[in-house]
MARBA-3410 file (N, C-alpha, C, O; in Angstrom, 1 decimal):
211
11.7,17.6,17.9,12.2,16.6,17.0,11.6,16.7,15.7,10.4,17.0,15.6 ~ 12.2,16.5,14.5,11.9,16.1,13.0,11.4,15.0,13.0,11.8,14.0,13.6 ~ 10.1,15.1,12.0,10.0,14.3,11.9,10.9,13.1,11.6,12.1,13.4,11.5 ~ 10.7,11.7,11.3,11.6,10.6,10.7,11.4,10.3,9.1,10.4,10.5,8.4 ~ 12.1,9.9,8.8,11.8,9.4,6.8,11.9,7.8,7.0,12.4,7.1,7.9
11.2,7.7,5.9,11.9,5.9,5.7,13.1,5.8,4.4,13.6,6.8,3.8 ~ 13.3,4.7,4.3,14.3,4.6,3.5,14.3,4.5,2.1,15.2,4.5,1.3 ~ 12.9,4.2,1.9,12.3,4.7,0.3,11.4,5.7,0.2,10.4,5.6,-0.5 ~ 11.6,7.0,0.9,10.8,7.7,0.7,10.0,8.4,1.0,9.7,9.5,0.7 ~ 9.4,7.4,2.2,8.5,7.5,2.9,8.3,8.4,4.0,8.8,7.9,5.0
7.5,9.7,4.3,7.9,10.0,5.8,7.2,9.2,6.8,6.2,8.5,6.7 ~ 7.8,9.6,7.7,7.4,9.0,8.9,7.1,9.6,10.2,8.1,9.8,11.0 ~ 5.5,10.1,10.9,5.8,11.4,11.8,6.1,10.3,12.9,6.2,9.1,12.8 ~ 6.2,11.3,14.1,6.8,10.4,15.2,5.4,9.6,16.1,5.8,8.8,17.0 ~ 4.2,9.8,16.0,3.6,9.1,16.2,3.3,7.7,15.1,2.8,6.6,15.5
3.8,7.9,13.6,4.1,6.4,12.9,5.0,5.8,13.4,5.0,4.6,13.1 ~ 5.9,6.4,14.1,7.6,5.7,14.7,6.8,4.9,15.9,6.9,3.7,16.0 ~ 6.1,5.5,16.5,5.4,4.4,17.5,4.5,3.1,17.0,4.6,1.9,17.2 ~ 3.9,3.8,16.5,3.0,2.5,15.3,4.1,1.7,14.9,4.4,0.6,15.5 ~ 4.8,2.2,13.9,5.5,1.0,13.3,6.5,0.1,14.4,6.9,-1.0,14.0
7.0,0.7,15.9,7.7,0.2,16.6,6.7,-1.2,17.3,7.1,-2.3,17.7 ~ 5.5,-0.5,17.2,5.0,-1.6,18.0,4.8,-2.7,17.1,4.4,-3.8,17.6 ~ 5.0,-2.7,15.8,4.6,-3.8,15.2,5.3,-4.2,14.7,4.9,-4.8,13.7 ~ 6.9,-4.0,14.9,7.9,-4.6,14.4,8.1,-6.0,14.3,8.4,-6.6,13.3 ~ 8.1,-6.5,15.6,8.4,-7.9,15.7,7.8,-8.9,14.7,8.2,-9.9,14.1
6.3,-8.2,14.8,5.2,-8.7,13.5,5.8,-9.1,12.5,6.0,-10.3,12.0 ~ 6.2,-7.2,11.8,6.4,-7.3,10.4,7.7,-8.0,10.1,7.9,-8.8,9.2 ~ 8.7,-7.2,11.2,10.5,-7.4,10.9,11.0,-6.7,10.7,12.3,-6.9,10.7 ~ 10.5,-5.1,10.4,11.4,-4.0,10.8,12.1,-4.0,11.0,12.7,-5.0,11.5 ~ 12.8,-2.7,11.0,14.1,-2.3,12.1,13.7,-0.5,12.3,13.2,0.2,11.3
13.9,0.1,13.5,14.2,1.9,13.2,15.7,1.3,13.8,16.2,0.3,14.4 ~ 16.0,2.8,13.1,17.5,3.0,12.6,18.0,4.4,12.9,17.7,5.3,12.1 ~ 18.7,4.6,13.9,19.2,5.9,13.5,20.1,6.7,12.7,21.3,6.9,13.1 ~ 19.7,7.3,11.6,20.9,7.7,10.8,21.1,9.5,11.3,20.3,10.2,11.8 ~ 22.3,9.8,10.9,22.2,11.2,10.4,22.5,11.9,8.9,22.9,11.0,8.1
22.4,12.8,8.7,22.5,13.8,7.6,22.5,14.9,7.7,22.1,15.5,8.7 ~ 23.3,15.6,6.4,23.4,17.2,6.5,22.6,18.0,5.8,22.5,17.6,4.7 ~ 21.9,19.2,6.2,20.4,19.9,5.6,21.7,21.3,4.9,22.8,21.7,5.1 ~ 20.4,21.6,4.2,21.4,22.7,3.3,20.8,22.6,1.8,20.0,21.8,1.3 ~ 21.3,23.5,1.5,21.2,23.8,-0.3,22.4,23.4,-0.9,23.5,23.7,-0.5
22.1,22.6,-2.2,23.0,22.1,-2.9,24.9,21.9,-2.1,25.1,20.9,-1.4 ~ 26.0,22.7,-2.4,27.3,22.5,-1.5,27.5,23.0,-0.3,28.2,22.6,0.6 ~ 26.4,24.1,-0.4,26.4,24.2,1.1,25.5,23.7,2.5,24.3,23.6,2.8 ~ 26.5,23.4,3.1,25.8,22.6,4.4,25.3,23.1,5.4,26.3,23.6,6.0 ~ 24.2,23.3,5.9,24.0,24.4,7.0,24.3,23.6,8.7,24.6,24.0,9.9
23.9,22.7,8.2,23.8,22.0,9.5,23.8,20.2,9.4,23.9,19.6,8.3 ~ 23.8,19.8,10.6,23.2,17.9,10.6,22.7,17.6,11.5,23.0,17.9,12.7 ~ 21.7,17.0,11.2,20.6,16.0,12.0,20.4,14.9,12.0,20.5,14.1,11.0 ~ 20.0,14.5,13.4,19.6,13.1,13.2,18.3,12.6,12.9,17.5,13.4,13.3 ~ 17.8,11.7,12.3,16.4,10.9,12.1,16.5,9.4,12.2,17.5,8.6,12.1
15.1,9.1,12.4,15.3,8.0,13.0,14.6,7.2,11.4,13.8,7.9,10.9 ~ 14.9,6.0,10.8,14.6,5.4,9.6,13.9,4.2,10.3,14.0,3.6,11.4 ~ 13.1,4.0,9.1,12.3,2.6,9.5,12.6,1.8,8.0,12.5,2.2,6.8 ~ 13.1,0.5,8.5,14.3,-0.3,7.7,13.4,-1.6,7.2,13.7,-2.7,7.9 ~ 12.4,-1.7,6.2,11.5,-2.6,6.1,12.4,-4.0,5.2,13.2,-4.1,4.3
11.9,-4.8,5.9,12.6,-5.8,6.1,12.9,-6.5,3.8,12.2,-5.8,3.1 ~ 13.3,-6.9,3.4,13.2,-7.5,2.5,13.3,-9.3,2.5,14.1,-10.0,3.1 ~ 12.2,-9.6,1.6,11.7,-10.9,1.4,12.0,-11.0,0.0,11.9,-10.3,-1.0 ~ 12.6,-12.6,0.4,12.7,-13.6,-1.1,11.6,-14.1,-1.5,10.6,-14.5,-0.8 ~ 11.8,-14.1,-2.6,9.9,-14.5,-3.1,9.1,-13.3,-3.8,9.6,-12.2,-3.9
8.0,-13.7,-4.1,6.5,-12.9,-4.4,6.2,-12.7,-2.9,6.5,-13.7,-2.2 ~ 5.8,-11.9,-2.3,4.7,-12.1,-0.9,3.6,-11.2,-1.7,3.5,-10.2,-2.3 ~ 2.7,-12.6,-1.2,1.3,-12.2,-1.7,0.3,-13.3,-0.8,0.3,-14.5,-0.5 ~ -0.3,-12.0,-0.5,-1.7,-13.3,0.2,-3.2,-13.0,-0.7,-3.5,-12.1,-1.5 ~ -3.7,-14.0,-0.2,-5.2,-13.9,-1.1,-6.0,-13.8,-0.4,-6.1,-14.8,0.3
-7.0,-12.9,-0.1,-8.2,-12.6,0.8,-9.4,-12.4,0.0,-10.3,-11.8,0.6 ~ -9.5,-12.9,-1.0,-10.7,-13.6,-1.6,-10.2,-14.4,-2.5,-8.9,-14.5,-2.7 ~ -11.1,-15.3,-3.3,-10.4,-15.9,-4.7,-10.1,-15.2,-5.6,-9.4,-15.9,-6.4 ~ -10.3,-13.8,-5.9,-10.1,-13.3,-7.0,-9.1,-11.8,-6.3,-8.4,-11.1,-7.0 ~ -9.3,-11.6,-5.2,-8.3,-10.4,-4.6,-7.1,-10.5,-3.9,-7.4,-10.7,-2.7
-6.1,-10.4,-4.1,-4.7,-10.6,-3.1,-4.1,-9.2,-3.2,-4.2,-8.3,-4.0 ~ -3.7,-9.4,-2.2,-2.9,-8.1,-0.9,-1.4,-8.4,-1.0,-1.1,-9.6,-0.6 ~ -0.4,-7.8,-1.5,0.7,-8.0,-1.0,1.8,-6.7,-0.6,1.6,-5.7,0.1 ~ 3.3,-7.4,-1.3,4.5,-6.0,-0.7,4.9,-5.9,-2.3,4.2,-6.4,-3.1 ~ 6.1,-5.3,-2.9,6.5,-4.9,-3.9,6.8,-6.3,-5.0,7.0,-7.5,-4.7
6.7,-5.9,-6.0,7.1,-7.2,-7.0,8.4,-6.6,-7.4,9.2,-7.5,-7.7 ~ 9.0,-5.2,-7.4,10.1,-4.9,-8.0,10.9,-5.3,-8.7,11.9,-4.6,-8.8 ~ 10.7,-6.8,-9.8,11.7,-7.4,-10.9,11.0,-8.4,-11.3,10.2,-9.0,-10.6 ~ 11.3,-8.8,-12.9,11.1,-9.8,-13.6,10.8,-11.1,-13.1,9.9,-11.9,-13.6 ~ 11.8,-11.3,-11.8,11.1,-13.1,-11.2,9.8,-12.6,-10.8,8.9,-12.8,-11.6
9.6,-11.9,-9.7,8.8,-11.7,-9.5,7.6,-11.7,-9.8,6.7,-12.4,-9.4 ~ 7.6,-10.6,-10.9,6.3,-10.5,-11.8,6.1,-11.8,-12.6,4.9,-12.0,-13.0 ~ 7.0,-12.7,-12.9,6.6,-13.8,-13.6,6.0,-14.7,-12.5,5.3,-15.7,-12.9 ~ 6.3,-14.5,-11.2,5.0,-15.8,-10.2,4.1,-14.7,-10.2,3.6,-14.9,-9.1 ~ 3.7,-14.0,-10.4,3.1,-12.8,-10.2,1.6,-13.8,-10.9,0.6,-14.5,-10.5
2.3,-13.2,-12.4,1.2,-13.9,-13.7,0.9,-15.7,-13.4,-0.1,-16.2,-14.0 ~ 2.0,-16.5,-12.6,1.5,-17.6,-12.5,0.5,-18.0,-11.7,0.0,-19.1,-11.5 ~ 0.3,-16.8,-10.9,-0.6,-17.0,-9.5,-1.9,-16.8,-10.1,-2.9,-17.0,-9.5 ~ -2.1,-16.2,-11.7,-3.2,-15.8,-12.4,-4.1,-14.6,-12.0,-5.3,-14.4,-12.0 ~ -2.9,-13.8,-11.6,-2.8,-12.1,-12.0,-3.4,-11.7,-13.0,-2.7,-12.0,-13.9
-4.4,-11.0,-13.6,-4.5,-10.1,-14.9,-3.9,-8.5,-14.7,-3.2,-7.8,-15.4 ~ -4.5,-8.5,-13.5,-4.6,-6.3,-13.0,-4.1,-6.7,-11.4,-4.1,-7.5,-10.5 ~ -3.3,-5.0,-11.8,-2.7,-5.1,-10.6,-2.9,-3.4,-10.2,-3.3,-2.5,-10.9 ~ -2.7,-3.2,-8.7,-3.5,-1.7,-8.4,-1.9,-1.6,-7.6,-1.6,-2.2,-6.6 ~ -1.0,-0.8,-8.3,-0.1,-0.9,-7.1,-0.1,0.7,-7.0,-0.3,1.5,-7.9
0.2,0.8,-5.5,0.1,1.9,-4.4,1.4,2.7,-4.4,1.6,3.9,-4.2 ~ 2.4,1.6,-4.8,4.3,2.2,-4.5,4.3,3.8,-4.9,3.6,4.1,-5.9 ~ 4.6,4.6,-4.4,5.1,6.0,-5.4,6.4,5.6,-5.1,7.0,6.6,-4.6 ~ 7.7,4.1,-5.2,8.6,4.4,-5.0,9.1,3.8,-6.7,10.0,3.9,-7.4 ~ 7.7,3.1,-6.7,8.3,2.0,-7.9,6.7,1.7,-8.6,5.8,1.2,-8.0
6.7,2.3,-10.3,5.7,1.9,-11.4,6.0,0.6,-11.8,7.1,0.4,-12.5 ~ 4.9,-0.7,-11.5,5.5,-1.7,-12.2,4.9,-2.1,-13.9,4.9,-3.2,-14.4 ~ 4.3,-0.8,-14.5,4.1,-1.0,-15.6,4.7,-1.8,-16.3,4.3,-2.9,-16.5 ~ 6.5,-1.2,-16.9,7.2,-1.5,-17.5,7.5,-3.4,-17.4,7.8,-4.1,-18.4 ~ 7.4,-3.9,-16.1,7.7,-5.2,-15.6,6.3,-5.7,-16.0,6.7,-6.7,-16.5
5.5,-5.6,-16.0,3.9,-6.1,-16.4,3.7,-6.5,-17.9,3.2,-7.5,-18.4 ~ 4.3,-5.6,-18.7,3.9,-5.7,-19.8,3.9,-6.9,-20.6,3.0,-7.6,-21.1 ~ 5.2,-6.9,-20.6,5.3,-8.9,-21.1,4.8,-9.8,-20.8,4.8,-10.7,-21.6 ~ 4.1,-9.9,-19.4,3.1,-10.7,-18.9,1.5,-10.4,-19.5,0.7,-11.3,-19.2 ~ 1.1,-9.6,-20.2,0.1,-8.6,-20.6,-0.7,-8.6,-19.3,-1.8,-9.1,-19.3
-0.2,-8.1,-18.1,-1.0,-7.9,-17.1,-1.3,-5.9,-17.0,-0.5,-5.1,-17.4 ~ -2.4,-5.7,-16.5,-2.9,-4.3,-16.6,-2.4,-3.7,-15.4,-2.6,-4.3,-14.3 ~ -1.8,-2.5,-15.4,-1.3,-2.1,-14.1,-2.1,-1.2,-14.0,-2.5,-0.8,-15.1 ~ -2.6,-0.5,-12.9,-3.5,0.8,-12.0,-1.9,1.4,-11.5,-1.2,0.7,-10.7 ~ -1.6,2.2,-11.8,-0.2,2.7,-10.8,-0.6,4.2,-10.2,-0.7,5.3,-10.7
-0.9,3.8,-8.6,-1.9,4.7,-7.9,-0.8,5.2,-6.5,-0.9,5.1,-5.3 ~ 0.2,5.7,-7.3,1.0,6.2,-6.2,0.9,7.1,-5.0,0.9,8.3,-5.4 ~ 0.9,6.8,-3.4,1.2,7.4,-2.2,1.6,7.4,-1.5,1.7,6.3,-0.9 ~ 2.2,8.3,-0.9,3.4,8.0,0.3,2.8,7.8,1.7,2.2,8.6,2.3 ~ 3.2,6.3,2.2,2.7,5.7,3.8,3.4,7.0,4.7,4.5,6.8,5.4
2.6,8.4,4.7,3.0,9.0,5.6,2.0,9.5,6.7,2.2,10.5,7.4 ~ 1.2,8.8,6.8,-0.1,8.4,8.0,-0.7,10.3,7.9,-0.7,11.3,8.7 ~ -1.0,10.1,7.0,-1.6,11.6,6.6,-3.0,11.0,6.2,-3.3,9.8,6.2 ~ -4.1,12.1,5.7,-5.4,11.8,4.8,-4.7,11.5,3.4,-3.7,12.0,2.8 ~ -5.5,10.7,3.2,-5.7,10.3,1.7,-6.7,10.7,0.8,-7.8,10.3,1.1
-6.7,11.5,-0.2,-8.0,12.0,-1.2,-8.7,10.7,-1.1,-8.4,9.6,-0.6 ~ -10.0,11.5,-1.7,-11.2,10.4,-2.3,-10.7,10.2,-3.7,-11.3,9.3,-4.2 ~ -9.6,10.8,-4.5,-9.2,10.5,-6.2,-8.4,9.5,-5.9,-8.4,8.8,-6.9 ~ -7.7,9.1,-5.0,-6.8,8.1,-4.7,-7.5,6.6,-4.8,-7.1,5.7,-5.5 ~ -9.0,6.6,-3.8,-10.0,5.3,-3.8,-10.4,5.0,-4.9,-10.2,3.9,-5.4
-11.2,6.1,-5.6,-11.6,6.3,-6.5,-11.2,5.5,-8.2,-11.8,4.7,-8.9 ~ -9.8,6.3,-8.2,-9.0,5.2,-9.1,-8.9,4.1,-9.4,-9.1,3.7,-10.5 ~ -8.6,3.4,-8.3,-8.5,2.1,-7.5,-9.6,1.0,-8.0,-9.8,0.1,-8.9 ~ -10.3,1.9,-6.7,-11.7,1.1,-7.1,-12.2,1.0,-8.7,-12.6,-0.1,-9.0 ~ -12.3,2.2,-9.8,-12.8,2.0,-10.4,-12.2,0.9,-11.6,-12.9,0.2,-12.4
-10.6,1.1,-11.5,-10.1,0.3,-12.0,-10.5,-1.4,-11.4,-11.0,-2.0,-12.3 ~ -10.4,-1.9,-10.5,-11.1,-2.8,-10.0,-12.2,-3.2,-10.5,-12.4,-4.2,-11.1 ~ -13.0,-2.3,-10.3,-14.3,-2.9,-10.5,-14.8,-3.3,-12.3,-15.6,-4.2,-12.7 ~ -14.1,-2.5,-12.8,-13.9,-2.6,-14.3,-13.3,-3.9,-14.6,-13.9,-4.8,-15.2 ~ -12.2,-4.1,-14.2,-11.9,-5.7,-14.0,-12.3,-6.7,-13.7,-12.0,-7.6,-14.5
-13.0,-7.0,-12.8,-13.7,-7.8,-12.1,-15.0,-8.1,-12.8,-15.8,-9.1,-12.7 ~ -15.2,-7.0,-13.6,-16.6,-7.8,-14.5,-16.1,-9.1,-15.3,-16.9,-10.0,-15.4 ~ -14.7,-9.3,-15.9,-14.7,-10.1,-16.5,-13.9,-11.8,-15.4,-12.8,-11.7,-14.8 ~ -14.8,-13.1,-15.3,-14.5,-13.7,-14.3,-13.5,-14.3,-14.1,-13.0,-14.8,-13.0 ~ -13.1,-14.1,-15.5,-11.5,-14.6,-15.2,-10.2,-13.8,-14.8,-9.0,-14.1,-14.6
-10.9,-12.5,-14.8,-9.4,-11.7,-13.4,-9.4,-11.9,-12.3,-10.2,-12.7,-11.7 ~ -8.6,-11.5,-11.9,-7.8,-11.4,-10.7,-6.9,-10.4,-10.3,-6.0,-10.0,-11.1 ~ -7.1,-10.0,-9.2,-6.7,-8.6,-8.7,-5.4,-8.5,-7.9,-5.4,-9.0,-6.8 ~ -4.5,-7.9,-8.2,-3.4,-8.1,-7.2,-3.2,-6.2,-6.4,-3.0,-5.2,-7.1 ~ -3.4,-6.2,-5.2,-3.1,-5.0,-4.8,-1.9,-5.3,-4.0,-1.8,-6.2,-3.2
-0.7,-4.2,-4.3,-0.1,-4.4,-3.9,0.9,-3.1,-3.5,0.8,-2.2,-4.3 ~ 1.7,-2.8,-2.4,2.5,-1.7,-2.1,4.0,-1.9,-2.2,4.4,-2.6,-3.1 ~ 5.0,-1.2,-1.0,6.2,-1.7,-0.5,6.1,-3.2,0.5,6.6,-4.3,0.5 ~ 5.6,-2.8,1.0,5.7,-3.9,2.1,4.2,-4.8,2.9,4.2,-5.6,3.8 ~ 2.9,-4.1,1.9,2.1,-4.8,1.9,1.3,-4.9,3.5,0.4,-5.7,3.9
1.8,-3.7,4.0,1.0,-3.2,5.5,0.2,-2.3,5.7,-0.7,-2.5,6.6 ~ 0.3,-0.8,4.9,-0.4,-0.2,5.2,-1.5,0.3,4.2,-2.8,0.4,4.3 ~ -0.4,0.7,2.9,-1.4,1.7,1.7,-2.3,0.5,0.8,-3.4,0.7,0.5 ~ -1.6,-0.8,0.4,-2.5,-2.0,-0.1,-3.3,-2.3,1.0,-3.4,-1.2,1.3 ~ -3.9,-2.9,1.7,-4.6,-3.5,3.0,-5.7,-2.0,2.3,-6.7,-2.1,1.6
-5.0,-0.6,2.9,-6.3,0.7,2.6,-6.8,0.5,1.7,-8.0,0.5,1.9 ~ -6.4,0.1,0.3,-7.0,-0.1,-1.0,-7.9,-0.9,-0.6,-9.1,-0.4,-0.6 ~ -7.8,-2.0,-0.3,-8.0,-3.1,-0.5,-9.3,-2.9,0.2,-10.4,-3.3,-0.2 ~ -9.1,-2.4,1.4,-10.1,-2.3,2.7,-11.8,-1.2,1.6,-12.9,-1.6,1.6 ~ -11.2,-0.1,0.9,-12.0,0.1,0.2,-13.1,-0.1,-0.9,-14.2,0.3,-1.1
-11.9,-1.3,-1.5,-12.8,-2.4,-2.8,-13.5,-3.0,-2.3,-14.4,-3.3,-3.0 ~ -13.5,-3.5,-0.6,-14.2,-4.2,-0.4,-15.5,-3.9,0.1,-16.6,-4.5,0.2 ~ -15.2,-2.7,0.5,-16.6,-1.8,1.1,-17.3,-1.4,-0.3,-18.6,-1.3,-0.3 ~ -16.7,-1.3,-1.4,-18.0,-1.1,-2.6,-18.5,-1.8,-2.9,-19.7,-1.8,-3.3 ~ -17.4,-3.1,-3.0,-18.1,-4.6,-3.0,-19.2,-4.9,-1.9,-19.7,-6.1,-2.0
-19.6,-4.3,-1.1,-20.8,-4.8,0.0,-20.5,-5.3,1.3,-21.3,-5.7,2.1 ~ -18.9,-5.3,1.5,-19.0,-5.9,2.6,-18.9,-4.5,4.1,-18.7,-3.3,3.7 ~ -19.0,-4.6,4.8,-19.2,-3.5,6.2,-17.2,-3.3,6.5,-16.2,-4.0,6.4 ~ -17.4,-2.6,6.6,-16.0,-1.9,7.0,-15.3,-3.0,8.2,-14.3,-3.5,8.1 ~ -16.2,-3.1,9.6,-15.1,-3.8,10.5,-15.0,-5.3,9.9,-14.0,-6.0,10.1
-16.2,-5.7,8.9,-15.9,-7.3,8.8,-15.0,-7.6,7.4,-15.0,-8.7,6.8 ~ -14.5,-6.6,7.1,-13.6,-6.4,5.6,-12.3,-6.6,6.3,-11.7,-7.5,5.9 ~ -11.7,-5.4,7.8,-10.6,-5.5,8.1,-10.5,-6.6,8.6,-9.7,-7.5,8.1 ~ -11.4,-6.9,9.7,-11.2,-8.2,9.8,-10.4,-9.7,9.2,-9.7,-10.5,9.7 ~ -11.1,-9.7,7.6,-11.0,-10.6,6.4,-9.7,-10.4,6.2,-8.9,-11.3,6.2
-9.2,-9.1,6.0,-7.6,-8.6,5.6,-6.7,-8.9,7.0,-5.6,-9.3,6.8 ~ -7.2,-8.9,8.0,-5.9,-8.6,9.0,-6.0,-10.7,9.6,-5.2,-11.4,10.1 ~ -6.8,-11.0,9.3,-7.2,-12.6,9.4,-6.3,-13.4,8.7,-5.6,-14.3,9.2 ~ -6.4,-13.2,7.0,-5.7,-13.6,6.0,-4.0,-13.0,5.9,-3.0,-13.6,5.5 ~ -4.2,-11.9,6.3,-2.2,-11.4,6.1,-2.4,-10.5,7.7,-3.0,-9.4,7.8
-1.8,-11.3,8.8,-1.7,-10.8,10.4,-1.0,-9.2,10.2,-1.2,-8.3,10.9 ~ 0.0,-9.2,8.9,1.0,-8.0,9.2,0.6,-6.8,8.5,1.2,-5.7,8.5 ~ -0.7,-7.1,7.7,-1.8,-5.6,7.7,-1.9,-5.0,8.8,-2.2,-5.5,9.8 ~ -1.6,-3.3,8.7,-2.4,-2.6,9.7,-3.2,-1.7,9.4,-2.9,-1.1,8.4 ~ -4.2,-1.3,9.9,-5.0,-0.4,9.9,-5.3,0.9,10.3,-6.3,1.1,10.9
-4.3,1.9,9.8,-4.1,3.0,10.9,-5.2,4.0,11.0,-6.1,4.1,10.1 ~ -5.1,4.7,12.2,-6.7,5.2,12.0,-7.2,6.8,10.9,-8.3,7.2,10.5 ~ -5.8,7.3,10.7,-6.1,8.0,9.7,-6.4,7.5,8.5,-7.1,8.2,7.8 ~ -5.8,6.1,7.8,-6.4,5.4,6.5,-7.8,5.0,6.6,-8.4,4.7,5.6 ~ -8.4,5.0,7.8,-9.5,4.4,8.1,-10.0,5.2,7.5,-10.5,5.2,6.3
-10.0,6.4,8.7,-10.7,7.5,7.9,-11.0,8.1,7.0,-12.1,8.7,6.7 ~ -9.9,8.1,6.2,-9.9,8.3,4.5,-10.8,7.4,3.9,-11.6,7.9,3.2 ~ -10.7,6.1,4.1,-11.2,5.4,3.6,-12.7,5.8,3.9,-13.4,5.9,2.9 ~ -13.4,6.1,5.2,-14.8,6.2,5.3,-15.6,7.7,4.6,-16.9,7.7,4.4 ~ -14.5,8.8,4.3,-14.4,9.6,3.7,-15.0,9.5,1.8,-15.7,10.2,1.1
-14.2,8.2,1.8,-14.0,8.3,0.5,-15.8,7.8,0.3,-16.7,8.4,-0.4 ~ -15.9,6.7,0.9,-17.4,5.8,0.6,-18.4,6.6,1.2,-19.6,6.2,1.0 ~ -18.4,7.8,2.0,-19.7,8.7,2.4,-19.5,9.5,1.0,-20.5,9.7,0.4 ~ -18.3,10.1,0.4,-18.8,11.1,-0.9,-18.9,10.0,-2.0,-18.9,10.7,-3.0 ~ -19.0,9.1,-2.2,-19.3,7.9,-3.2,-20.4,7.5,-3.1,-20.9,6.7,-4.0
-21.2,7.9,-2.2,-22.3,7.3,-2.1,-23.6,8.6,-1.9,-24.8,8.6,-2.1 ~ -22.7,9.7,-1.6,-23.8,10.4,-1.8,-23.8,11.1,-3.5,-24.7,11.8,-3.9 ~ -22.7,10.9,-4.1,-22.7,11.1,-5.6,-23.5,10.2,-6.4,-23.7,10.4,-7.6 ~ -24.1,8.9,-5.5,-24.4,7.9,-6.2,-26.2,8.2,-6.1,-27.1,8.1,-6.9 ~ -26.0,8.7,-4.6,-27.7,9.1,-4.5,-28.6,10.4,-5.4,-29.8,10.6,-5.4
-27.5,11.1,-6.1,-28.1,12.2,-6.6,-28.6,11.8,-8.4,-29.2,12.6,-9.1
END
C-alpha cells in the first residue's frame, strides 16, 4: 500500500492513518477514500487509490490559551479571523502551516509573523525548525506586553510540537508541558516521533549552550 496524503498537502504514512483514526471522534475528522491517476504531465500511467484524512473545518478563531501569554491553535486563513486574532491581544504569531503564510493577513494588524513551515508527515523534524520558533519566541516575550499565538492547520500536531518546545526552554519538564497542552486543548496530540524531535532539539541546545 501507498502511502495516504491529506488534503492540504500533507502526507500521511499508514501508521499516521491509524493515529489519526483513533482520534477522530476527538478531533472530527473524516479518512476518505479517493482515487487518482499517476503519470507525467498527459500521460497517465496508471490509478490508485489513497486513503485522505478530511480535517474537519471550524467557524471562528480556534484558539486555546495554555499560559497567559501562549495560545495553541488551527489556521487563521482570512481577514475575520486574524482580526479576533489581534483582539485576543496577539502581537507574534509562530505559524507552522506550509499550506498557508499568514504574513500578508497580519500586517494590518501590525502583528509579527514567524512563518515556520512543515509538513504533519509524522517524520523527524530538524533542530532549525525548534530553533526558529523558539528564538523568535523568546525575543518576544521579553517585551510583557506580547503574546504568542502558535498556530498550524488544525492545531493538533506541528503547533502543540512547537509549543511543547518553548515550553521546555522556558523551564518547564517535558511530561508536565504536554500535560499543560493536552489538559488545556484535549485535541493536541503528541506523536512519538515529534516527541523525539523535540528532545533532539533541547539535548543539541543545551549542549551548544554548555560550550
Amino acid at each position: 500500500m501507498k502511502p495516504s496524503e491529506a488534503l492540504d498537502g500533507n502526507p500521511i504514512g499508514w501508521a499516521g492513518i491509524a493515529l489519526v483514526e483513533g482520534r477522530l471522534r476527538r478531533i472530527g475528522g473524516r479518512i476518505e477514500r479517493r482515487h487518482r491517476n499517476v503519470g507525467f504531465g498527459d500521460e497517465v500511467r496508471a490509478s490508485e487509490s489513497v486513503d485522505v484524512y478530511v480535517a474537519p473545518r471550524k467557524v471562528g478563531m480556534d484558539i486555546t490559551w495554555v499560559t497567559d501569554r501562549i495560545a495553541v491553535g488551527g489556521g487563521i486563513w482570512n481577514a475575520e479571523n486574524m482580526a479576533a486574532v489581534s483582539r485576543a491581544g496577539v502581537t507574534h504569531i509562530i505559524d507552522m502551516q506550509i499550506e498557508f503564510d499568514d504574513t500578508p493577513l497580519a500586517r494590518p494588524s501590525g502583528i509579527e509573523v514567524c512563518w515556520n513551515p512543515v509538513d504533519d508527515d509524522f517524520e523527524p523534524k530538524p533542530a532549525e525548525v525548534f530553533a526558529r520558533g523558539v528564538e523568535f519566541a523568546l525575543a518576544a516575550l521579553e517585551d510583557d506586553r506580547a503574546k504568542l499565538f502558535v498556530h498550524c492547520a488544525a492545531g493538533v500536531h506541528r503547533a502543540p510540537m512547537m509549543t511543547l518546545a518553548l515550553l521546555a526552554v522556558l523551564g518547564w519538564d517535558l511530561e508536565d508541558a504536554m500535560g499543560l497542552i493536552e489538559g488545556r486543548r484535549p485535541s493536541a496530540d503528541f506523536a512519538d516521533v515529534y516527541v523525539r524531535s523535540v528532545e533532539n532539539f533541547l539535548k543539541g541546545r543545551e549542549s551548544r549552550l554548555a560550550r
